[in-house]
N, CA, C and O atoms as CSV, one atom per row, in Angstrom:
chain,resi,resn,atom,element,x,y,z
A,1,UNK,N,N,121.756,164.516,111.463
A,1,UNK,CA,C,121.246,163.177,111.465
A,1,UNK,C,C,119.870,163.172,110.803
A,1,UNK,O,O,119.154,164.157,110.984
A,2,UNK,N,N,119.530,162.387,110.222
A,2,UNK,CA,C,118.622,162.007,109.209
A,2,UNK,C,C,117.284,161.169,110.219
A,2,UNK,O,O,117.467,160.079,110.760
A,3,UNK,N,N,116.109,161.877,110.293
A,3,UNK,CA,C,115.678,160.896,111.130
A,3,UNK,C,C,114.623,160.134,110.368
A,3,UNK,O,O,114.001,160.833,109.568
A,4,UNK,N,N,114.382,159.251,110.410
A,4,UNK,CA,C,113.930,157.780,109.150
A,4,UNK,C,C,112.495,157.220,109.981
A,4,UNK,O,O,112.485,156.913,111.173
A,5,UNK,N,N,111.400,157.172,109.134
A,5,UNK,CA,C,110.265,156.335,109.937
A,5,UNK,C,C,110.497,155.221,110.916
A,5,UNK,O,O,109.808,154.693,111.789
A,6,UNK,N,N,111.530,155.079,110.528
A,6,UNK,CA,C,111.779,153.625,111.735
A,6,UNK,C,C,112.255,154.286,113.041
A,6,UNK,O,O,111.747,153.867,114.082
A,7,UNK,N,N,113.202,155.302,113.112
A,7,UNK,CA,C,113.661,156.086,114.025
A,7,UNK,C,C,112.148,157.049,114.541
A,7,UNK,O,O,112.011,157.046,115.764
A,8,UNK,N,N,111.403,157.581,114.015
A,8,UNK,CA,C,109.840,157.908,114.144
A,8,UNK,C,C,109.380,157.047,114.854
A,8,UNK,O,O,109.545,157.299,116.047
A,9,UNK,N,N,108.649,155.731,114.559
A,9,UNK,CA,C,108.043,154.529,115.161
A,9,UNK,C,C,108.750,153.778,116.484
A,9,UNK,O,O,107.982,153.050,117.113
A,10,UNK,N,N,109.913,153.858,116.899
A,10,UNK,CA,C,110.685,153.742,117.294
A,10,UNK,C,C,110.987,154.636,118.870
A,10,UNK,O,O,111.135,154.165,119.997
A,11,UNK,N,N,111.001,155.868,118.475
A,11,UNK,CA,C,110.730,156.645,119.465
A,11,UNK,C,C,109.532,156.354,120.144
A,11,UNK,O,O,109.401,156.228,121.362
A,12,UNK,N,N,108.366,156.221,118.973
A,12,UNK,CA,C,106.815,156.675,119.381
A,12,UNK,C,C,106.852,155.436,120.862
A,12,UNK,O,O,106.407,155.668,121.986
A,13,UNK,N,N,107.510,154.168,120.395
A,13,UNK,CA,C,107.439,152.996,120.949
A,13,UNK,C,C,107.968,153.088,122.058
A,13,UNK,O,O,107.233,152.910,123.029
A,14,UNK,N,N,109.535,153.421,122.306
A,14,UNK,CA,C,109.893,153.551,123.685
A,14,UNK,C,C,109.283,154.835,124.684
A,14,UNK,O,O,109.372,154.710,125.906
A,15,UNK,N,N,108.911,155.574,124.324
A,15,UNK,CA,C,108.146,156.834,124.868
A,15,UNK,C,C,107.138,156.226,126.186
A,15,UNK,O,O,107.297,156.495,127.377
A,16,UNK,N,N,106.176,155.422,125.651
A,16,UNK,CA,C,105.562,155.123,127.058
A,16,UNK,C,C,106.378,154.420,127.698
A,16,UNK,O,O,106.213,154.436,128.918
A,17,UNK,N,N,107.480,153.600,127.178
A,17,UNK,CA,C,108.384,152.650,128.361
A,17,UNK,C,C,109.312,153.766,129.238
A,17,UNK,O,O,110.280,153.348,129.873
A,18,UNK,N,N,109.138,154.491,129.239
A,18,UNK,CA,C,110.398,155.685,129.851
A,18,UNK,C,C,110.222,154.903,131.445
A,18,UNK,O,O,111.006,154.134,132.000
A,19,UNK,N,N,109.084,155.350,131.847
A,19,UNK,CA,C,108.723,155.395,133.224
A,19,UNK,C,C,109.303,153.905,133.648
A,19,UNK,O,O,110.262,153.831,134.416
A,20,UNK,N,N,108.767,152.903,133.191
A,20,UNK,CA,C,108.914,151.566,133.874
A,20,UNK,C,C,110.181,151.200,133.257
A,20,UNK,O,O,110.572,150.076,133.574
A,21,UNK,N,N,111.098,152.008,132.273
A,21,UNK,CA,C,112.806,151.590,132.547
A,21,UNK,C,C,113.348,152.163,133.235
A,21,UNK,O,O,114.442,151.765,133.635
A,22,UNK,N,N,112.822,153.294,133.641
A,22,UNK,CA,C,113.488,154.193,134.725
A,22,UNK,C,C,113.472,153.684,136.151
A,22,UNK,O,O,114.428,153.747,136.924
A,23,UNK,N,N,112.058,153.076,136.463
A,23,UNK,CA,C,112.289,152.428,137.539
A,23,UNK,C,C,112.587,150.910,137.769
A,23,UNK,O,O,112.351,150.186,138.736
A,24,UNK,N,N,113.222,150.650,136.487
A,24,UNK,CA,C,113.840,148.856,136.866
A,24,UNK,C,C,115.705,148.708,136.482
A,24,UNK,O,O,116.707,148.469,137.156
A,25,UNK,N,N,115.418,149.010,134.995
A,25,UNK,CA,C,117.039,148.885,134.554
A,25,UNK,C,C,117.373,150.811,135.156
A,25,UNK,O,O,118.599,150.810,135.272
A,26,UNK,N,N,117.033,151.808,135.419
A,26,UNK,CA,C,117.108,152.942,136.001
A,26,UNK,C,C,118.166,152.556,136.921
A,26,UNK,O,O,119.374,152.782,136.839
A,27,UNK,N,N,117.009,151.471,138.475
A,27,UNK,CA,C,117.557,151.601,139.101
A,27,UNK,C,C,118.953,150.716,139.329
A,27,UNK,O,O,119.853,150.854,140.157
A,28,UNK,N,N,118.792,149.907,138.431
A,28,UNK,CA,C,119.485,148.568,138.542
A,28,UNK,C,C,121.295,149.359,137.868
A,28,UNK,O,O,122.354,149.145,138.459
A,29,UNK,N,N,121.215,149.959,136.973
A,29,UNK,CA,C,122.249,151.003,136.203
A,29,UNK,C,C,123.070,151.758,137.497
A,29,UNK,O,O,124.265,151.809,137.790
A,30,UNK,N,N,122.037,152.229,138.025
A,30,UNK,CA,C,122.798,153.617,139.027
A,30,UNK,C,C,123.308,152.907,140.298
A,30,UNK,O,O,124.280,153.330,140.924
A,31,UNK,N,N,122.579,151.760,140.669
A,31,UNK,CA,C,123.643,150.860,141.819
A,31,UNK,C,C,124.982,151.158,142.042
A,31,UNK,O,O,125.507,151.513,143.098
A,32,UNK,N,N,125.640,150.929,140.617
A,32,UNK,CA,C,127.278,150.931,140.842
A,32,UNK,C,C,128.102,152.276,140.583
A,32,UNK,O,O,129.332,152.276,140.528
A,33,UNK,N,N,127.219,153.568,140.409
A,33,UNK,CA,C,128.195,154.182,139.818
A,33,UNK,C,C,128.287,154.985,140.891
A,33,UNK,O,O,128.681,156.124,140.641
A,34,UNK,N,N,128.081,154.773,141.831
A,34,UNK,CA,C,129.080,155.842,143.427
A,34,UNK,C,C,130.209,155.057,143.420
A,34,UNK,O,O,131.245,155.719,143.363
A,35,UNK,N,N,130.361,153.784,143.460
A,35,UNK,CA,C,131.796,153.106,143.144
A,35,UNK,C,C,132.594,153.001,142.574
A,35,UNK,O,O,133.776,152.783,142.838
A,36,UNK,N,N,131.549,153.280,140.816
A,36,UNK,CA,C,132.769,153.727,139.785
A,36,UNK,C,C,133.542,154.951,139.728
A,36,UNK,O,O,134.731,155.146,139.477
A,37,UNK,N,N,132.392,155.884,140.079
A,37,UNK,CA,C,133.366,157.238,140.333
A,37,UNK,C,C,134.056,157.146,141.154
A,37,UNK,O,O,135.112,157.667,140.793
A,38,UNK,N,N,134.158,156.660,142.432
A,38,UNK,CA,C,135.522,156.733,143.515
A,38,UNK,C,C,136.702,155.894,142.722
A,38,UNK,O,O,137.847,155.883,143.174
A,39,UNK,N,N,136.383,155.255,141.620
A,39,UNK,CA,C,137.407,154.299,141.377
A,39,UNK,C,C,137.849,155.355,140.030
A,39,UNK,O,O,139.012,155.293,139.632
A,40,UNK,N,N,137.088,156.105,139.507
A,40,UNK,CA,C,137.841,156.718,138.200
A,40,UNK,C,C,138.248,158.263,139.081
A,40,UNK,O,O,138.974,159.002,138.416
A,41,UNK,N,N,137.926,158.695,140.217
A,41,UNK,CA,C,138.304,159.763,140.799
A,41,UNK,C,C,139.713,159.091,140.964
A,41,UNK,O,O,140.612,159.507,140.233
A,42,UNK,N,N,139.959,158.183,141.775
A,42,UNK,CA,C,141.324,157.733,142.250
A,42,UNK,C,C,142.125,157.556,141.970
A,42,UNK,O,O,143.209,157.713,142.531
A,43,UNK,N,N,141.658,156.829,140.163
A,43,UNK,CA,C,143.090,156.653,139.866
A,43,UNK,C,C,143.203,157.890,138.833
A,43,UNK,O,O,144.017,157.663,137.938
A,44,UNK,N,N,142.449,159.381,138.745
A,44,UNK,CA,C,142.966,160.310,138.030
A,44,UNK,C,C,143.464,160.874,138.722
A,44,UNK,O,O,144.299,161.691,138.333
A,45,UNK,N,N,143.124,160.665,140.412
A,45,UNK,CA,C,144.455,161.661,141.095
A,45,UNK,C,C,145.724,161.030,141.232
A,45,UNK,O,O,146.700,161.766,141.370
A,46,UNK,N,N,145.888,159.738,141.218
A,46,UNK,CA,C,147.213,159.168,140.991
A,46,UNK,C,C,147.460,158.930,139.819
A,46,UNK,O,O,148.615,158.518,139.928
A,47,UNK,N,N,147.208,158.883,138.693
A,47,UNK,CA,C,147.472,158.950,137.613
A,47,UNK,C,C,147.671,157.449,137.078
A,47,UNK,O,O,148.524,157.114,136.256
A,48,UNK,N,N,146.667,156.549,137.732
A,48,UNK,CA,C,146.731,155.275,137.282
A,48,UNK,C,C,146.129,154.917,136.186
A,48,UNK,O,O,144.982,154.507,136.359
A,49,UNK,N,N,146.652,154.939,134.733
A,49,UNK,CA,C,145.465,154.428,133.582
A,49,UNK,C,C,145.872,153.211,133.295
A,49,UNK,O,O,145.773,152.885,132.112
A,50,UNK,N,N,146.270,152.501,133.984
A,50,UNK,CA,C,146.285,150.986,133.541
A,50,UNK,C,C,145.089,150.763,133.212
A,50,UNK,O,O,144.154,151.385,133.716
A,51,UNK,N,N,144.890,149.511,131.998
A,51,UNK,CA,C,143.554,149.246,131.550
A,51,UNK,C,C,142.988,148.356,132.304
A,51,UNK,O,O,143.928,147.792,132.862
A,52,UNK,N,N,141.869,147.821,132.710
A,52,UNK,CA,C,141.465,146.524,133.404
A,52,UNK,C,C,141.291,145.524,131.981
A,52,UNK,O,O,140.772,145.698,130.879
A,53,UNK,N,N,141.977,144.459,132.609
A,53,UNK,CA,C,142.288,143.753,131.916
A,53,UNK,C,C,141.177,141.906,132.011
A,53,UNK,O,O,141.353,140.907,132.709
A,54,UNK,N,N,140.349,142.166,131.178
A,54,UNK,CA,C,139.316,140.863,131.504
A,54,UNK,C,C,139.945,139.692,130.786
A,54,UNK,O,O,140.874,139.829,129.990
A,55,UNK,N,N,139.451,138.655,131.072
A,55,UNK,CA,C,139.818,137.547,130.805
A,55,UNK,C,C,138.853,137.268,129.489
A,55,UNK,O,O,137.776,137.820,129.263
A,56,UNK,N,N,139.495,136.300,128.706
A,56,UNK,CA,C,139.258,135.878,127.222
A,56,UNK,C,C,137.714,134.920,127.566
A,56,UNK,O,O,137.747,133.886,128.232
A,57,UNK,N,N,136.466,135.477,126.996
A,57,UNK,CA,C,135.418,134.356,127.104
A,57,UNK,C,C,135.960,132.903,126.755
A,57,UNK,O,O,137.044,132.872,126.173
A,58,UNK,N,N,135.361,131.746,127.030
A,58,UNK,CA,C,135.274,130.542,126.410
A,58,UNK,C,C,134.927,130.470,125.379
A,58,UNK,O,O,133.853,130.933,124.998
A,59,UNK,N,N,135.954,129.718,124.475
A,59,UNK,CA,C,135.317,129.281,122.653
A,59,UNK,C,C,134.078,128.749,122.793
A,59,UNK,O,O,133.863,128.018,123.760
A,60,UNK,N,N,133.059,129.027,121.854
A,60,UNK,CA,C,131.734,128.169,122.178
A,60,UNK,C,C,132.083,127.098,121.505
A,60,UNK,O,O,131.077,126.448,121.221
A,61,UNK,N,N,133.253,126.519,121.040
A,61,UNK,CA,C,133.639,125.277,120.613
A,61,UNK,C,C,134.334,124.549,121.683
A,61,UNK,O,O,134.626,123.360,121.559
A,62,UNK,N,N,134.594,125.214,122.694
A,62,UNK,CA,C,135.576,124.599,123.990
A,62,UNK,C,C,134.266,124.312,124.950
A,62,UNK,O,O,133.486,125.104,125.479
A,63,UNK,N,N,134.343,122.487,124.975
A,63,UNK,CA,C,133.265,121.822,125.932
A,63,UNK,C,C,133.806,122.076,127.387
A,63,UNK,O,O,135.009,121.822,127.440
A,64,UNK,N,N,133.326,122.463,128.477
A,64,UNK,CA,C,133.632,122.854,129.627
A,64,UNK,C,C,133.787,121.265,130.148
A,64,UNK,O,O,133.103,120.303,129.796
A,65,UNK,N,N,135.069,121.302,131.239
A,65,UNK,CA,C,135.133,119.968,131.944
A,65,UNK,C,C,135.495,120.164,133.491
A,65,UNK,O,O,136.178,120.970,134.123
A,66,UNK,N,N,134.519,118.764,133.878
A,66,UNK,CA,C,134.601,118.910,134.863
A,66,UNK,C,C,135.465,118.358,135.894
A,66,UNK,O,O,135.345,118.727,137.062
């Protein structure tokens, strides 16, 4: 990988943010993943890979009604 002044400046920039993302989106990230692992442990011991299946956003052309 090629690393480019912008990738330089870039680093230099997030470097002091380490600390104060670690303790906001850090903690906010690691909330769910004791849950996700029981849920990807479970279904590799049953062998469930069904995909989760989300629902289609709203067209931003489709006016919501009430």
């Amino acid at each position: 990988m090629t690393v480019t002044a912008f990738d330089t400046s870039e680093r230099r920039a997030w470097a002091a943010q380490a600390d104060a993302c670690a303790g906001s989106f850090g903690t906010l990230c690691a909330y769910p993943v004791p849950r996700l692992l029981a849920v990807a442990t479970r279904n590799a011991a049953t062998a469930d890979v069904r995909p989760t299946v989300l629902p289609e956003p709203p067209s931003p052309t489709t006016r919501a009604t009430r």
